[in-house]
C-alpha positions in Angstrom: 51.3 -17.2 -26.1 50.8 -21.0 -29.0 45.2 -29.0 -33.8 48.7 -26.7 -32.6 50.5 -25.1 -30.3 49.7 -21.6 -30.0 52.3 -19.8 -29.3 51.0 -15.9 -29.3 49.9 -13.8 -31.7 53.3 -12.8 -31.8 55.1 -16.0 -33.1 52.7 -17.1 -34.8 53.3 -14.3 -37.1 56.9 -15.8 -37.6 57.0 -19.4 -37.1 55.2 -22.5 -37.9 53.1 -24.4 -35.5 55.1 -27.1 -33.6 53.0 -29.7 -30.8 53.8 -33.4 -29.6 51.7 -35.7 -28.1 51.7 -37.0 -25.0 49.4 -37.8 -21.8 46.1 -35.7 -21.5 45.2 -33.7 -18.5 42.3 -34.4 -16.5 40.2 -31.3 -15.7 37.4 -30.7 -13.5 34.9 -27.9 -12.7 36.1 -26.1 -9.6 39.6 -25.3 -8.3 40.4 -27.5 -5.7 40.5 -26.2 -2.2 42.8 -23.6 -3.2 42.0 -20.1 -4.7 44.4 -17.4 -6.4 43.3 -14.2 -4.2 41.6 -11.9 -6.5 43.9 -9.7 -8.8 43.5 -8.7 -12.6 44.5 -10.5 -16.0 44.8 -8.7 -19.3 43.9 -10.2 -21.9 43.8 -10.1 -26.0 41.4 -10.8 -28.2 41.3 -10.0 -31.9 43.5 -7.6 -31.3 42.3 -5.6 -28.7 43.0 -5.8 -25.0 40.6 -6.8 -22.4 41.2 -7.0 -18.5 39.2 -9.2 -16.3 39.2 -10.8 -12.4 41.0 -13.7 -11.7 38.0 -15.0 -10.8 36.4 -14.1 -14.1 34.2 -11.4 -13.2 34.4 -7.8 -14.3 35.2 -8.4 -18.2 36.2 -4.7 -19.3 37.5 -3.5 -22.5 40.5 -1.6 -23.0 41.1 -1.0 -26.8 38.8 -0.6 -29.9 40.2 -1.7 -33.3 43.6 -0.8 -31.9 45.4 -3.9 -34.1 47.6 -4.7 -30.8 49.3 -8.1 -30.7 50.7 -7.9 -27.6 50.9 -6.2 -24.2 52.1 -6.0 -20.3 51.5 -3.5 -17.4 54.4 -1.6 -15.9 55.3 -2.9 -12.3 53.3 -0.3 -10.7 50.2 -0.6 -12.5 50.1 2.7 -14.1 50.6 2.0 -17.7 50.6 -1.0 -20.3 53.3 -1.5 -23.2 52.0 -2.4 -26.2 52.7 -3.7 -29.6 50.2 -2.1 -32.3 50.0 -1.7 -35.9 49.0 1.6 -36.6 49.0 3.2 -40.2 50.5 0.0 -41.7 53.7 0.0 -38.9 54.3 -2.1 -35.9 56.0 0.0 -33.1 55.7 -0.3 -29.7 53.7 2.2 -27.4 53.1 3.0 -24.2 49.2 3.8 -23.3 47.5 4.6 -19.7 46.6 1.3 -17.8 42.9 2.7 -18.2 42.8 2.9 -21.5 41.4 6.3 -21.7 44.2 8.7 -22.4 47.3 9.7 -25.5 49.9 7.1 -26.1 53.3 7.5 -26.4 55.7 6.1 -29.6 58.9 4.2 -28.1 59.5 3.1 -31.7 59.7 4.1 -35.3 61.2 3.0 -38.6 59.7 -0.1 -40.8 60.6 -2.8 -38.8 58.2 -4.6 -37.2 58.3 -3.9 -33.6 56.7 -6.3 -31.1 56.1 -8.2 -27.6 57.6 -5.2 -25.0 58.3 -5.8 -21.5 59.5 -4.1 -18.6 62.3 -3.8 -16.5 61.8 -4.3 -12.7 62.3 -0.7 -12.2 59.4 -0.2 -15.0 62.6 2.2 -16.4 63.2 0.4 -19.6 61.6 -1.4 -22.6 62.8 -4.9 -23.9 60.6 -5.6 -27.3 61.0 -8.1 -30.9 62.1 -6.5 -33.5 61.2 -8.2 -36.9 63.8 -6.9 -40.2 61.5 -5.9 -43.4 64.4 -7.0 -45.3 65.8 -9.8 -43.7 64.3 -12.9 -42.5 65.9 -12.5 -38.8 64.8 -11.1 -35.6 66.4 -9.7 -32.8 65.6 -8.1 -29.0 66.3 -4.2 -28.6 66.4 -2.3 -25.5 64.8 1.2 -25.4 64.0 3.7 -22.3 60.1 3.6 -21.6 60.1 7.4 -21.2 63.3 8.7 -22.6 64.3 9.8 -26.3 67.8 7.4 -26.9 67.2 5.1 -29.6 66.5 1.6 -28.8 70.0 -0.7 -28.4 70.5 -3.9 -30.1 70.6 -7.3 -27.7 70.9 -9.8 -29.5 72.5 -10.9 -33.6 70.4 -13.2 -35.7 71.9 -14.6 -38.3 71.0 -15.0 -41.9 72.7 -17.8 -44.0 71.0 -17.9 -47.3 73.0 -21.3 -48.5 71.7 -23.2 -45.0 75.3 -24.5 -44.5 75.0 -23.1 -41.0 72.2 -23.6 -38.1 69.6 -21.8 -40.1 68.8 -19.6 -42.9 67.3 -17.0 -40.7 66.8 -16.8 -37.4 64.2 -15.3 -35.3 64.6 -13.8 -31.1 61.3 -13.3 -30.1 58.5 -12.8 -26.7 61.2 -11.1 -24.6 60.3 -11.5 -20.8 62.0 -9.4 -18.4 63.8 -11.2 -15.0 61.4 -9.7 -11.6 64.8 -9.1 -10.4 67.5 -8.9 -12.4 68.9 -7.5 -16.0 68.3 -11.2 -17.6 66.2 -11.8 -20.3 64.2 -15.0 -21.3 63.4 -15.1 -25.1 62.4 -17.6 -28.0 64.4 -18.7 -30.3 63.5 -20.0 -33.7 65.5 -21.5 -36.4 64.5 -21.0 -39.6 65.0 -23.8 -42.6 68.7 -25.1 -42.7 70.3 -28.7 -42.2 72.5 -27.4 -39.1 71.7 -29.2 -35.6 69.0 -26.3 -34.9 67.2 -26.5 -37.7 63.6 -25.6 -37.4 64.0 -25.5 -33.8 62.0 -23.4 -30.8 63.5 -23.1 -28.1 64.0 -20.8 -24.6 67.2 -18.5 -24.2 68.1 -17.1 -21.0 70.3 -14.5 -20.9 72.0 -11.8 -19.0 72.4 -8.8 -20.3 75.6 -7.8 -18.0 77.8 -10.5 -18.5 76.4 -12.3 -21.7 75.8 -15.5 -19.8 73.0 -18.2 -21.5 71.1 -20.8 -20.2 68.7 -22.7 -22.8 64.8 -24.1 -22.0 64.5 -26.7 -25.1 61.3 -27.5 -26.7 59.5 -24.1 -24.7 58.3 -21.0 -25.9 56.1 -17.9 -24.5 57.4 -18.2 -21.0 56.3 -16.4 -17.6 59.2 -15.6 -15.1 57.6 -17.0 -10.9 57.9 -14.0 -9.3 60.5 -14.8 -7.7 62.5 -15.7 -10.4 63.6 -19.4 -9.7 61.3 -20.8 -12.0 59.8 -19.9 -15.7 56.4 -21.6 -16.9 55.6 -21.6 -20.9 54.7 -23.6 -24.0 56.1 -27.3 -24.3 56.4 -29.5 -27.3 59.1 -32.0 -27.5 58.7 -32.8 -30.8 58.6 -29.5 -33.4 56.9 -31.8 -36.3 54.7 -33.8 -34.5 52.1 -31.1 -35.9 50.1 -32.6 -32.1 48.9 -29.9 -29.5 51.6 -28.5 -27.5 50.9 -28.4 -23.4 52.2 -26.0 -20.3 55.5 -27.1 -18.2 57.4 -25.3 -15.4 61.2 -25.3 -15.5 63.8 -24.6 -13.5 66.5 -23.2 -15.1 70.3 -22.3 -15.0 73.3 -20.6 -17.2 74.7 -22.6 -18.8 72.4 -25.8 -19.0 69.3 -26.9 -21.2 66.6 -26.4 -18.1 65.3 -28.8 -15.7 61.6 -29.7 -15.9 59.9 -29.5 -12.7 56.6 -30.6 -13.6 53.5 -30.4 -16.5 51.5 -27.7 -15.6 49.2 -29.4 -18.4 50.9 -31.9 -20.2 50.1 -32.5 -24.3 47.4 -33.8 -25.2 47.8 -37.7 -27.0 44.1 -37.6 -28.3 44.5 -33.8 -29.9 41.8 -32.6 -28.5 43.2 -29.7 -26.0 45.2 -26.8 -26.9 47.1 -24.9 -24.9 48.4 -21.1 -25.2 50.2 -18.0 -23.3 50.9 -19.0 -19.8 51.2 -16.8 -17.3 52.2 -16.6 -13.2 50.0 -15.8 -10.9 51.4 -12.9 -8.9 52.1 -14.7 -5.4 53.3 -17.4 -7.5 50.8 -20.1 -6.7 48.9 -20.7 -10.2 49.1 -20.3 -13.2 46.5 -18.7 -16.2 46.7 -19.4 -19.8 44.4 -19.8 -23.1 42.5 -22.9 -23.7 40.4 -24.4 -27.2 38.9 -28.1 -27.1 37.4 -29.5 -29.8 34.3 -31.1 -30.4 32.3 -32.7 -33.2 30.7 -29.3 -33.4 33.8 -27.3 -33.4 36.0 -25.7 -30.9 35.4 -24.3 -27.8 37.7 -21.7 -26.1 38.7 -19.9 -23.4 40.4 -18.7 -20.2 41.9 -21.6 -17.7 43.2 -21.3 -14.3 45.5 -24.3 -13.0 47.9 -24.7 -9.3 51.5 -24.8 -10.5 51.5 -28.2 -9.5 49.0 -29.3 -12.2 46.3 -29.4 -9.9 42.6 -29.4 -11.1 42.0 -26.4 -13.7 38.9 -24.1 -13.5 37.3 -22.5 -16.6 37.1 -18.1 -15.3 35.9 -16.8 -19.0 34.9 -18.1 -22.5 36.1 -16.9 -25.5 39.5 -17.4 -27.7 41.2 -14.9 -25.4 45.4 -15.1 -25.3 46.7 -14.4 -21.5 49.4 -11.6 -21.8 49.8 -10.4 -18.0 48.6 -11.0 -14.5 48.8 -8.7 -11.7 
């Protein structure tokens, strides 16, 4: 999940950086009086995984030189889904937890396959799938341990002439409901003069009965795990070209979202970055990727914050991306 907005590894292999400015955040060197109770957060960095303590001891490495852009663990713990390129294809895989063990393909063909989650019932895949023909993505379906081939969610559209919202659109960083068969997913709109052009936005969506809601302005979201509330990338304004921040929303069919607060809000001076958010698993915080800059460069790494925007603690160094926390 995305100076810019860094969104993932993911979209930023299909968008353009988008940010806005905006209050900065103050930060300070301890937590507060509240702690997240110690549980695991996996984590990417150039491509492999890593998986550390929330409190940020116990750094272990998962992959070598696997090319992965982006992973999550099944709900029981037992496995992680991942997106890797592997002899020049992106497909989606599913590999033991401990990193020692065969993977499986869930995936094949040239497109580029990428971001998988998991159903609640840790039954079923939901991943990106970029065309190598067309400049459109869309969000298949596919059993995590099955052989059916994987079923279409979503239809981008491609309008070469840009009479319509977009030229090409793009469905991408599907997150799977804690509960339910509903979806939350980016949505990028590509070139055009339509009312969404160059656009980013949230869709919500369930699967059963086709019903929406929208998040504007957010990206890379987290579901709460209860489901009432999703936390992800924020940036009012697409062209701004301004570091985007973290915002919780509350969200409903049929409506554009309601913000409940700024986790971090942007940063006016451009000095923050913000990336990749992701809930804590009772609910109570929330972890994402961090780079300031400095007249000496940038410095990076791994940010803990209370959902509230309370005080943020620094757990790990390094430009990691947060992909899951259990």
């Amino acid at each position: 999940m995305r100076s810019r907005s860094r969104i993932s590894a993911v979209a930023l292999s299909l968008l353009v950086p988008l940010g806005v400015a905006a209050p900065a955040i103050a930060e300070s060197s301890d937590a507060g009086t509240s702690e997240p109770a110690l549980t695991k957060i996996l984590l990417l960095k150039d491509n492999d995984l890593y998986v550390v303590r929330s409190d940020g001891t116990g750094l272990r490495r998962l992959t070598r030189t696997a090319n992965i852009d982006n992973a999550e663990w099944s709900p029981d713990g037992s496995r992680i889904a991942v997106s890797a390129t592997i002899a020049g294809n992106s497909d989606i895989y599913v590999m033991p937890a401990s990193g020692v063990g065969s993977w499986v393909r869930r995936t094949f063909g040239v497109n580029r396959d990428i971001g998988p989650t998991w159903s609640p019932d840790g039954k079923t895949l939901a991943f990106a799938s970029r065309d190598a023909f067309e400049p459109i993505a869309n969000i298949f379906t596919v059993d995590a341990f099955g052989t059916k081939r994987p079923r279409r969610v979503t239809t981008a559209t491609y309008d070469p002439t840009g009479q319509h919202d977009c030229t090409g659109r793009y469905f991408f960083d599907p997150q799977w409901h804690p509960g339910r068969q509903i979806l939350a997913f980016s949505d990028s709109c590509d070139s055009g003069s339509g009312p969404h052009a160059n656009t980013l936005d949230t869709i919500v969506y369930d699967i059963a009965t086709a019903r929406r809601g929208y998040l504007t302005d957010a990206a890379k979201v987290s579901w709460s795990p209860d489901g009432r509330h999703l936390v992800g990338e924020y940036a009012p304004d697409a062209d701004a070209g301004a570091p985007g921040g973290i915002t919780r929303f509350r969200w409903a069919f049929g409506t554009s979202g309601q913000i409940v607060n700024h986790v971090v809000p942007q940063d006016s001076f451009w000095k923050n970055e913000y990336w990749t958010p992701e809930y804590s698993p009772d609910g109570r915080f929330v972890a994402y990727g961090r780079e300031r800059w400095f007249s000496s460069g940038p410095s990076y790494g791994v940010w803990i914050s209370t959902t509230e925007g309370g005080a943020a603690r620094k757990i790990l160094g390094g430009a990691y991306s947060v992909l899951d926390w259990r």
